[in-house]
N, C-alpha and C positions, 0 to 999 in steps of 0.2 A: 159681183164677180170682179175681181182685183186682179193682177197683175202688169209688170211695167209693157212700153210700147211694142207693139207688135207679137205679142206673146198668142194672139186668137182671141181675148174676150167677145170680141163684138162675133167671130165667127161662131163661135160654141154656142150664142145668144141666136142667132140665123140657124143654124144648124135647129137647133130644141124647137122654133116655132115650125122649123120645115116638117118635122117630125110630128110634132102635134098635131097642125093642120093634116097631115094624113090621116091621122089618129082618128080625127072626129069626122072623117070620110065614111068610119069604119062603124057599124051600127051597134056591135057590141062594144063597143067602148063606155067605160063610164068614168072618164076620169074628167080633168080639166078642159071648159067647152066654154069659150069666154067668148061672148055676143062682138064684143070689138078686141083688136092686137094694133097698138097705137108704139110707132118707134119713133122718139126726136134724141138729135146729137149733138152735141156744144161739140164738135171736131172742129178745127180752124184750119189745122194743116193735115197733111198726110205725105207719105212716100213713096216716090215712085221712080222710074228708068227715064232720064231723057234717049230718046227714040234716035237720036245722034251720034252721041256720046258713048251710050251704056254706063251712065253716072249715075247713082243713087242722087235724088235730086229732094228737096221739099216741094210741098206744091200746096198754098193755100187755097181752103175752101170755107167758103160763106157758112157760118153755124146756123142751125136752127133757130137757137136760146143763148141768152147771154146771162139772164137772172131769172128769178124764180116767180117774175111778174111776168117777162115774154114768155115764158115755158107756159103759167099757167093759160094767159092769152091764145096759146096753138091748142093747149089741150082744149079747152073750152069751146072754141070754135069748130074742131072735129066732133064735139061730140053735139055741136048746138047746143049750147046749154047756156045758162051767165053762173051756174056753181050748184056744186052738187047738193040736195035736201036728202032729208031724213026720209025721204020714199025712193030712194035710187036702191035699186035692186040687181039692175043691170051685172052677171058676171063680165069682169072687163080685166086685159092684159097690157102693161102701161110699161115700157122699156127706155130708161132714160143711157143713153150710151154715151163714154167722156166725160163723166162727168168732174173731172180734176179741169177739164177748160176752165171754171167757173173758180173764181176766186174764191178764199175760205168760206167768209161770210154767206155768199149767196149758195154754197154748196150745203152747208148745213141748211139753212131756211127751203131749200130745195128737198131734202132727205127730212125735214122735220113734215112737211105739206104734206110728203108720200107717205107717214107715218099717222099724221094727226087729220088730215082732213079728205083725205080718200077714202071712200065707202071700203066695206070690211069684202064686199064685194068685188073689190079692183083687185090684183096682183100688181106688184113691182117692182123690176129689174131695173138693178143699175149697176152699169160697168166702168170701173176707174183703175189708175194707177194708184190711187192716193188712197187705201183701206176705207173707211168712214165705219165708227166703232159703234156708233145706234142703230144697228140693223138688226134684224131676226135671225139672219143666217147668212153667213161669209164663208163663198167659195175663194181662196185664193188660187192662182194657178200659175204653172212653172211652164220651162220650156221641154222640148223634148229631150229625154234622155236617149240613149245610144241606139236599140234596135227596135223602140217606136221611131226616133226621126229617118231611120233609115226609110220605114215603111211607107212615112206620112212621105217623103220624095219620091218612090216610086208611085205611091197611088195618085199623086199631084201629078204627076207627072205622066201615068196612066192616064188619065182621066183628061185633060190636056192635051193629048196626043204629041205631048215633049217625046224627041231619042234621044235624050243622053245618053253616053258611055261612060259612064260611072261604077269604078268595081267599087265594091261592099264596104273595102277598106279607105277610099275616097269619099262616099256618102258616110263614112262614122265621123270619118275629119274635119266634114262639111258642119255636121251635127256638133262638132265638139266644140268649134273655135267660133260657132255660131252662136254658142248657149242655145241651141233647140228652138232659137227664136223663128215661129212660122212664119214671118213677114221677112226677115233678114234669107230664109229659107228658099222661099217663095220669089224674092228678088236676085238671088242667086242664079237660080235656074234659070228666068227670064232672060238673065244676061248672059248664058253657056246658050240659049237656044237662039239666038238672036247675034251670036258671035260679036257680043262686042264686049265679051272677057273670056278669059280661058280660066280653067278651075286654077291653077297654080296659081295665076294673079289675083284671083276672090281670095283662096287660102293666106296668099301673102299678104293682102291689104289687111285682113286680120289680125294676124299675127304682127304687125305692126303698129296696131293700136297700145296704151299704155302699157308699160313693164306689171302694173300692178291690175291684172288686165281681169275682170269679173263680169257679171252680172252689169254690173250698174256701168260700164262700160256700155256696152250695149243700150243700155237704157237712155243712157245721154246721148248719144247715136240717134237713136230712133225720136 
């Protein structure tokens, strides 16, 4: 699952197991029922609100895995094992998340391991900014367009127990100048609920980013 910072990879990844593990609650089910769901992340940094301020702030955090020897060392240890034989049968769900932390090198030898020496019985998700083209199947994903982001800020914001006062036509703008980005979204409202911004100053710090102002604006952002 691909796309740049803050766009929901790792959410859509949370979301699918919430949903599954319900699934296999459910006795007529017969789909995917994996013995173990194992999630590690190379994140270093992430975004968030200084509590002061109301400033978009970075905020590093300890990664999991740095190479494709510490990944394998967490996996192996979860599962007690020293490597997997030719009699593992185990169905197993193995979610590597970030994985653009990881320098070229060791992100291929990472994606080749998950390809070449994991049982036909493992599943494996990985979410990056950085595509990686030896894979079985690539989801890319975008931000939200116009009257899904509207939705996705009221049901956030539902769900939250946020009040904003936001007409229709100030969540499309929110939406627009945002690129749909859920993180940039999500950090928005934080800071209208918590008054230490008002939506015209979000709107305007926006619109003040580069003349040549895209996608990848944002991206460098985040």
């Amino acid at each position: 699952i691909s796309g740049y910072g803050g766009i929901g990879k790792t959410s859509l990844v949370l979301e699918f197991i919430s949903q599954l593990l319900c699934k296999m609650k459910q006795a007529d089910y017969l789909g995917l029922r994996p013995s173990f769901i194992l999630f590690y992340s190379a994140k270093e940094q992430m975004i968030d609100i200084n509590d002061e301020t109301g400033l978009i702030k970075k905020k590093r955090v300890k990664s999991q895995f740095r190479d494709l020897e510490s990944f394998k060392e967490l996996l192996y240890s979860d599962l007690e094992i020293s490597d997997f034989t030719d009699y593992w049968k185990s169905d197993g769900l193995i979610i590597v998340d970030n994985l653009e932390s990881l320098n070229t090198d060791e992100r291929k030898k990472v994606v080749d391991y998950l390809y070449e020496e994991l049982p036909s019985s493992v599943q494996a998700i990985i979410t990056t900014r950085i595509p990686e083209s030896d894979v079985d199947y690539s989801l890319p994903i975008s931000g939200f367009r116009n009257e899904a982001g509207i939705k996705f800020i009221e049901q956030y914001s539902l769900q939250n127990g946020f009040k904003i006062d936001l007409t229709d036509d100030q969540m499309s703008t929110l939406v627009k100048y945002s690129f749909g980005n859920s993180l940039v979204l999500v950090l928005s409202l934080k800071r209208l609920i918590t008054n230490k911004a008002t939506y015209h100053s979000i709107i305007n710090e926006m619109k003040n980013l580069p003349s040549d102002n895209t996608e990848n604006i944002i991206t460098q952002f985040m």
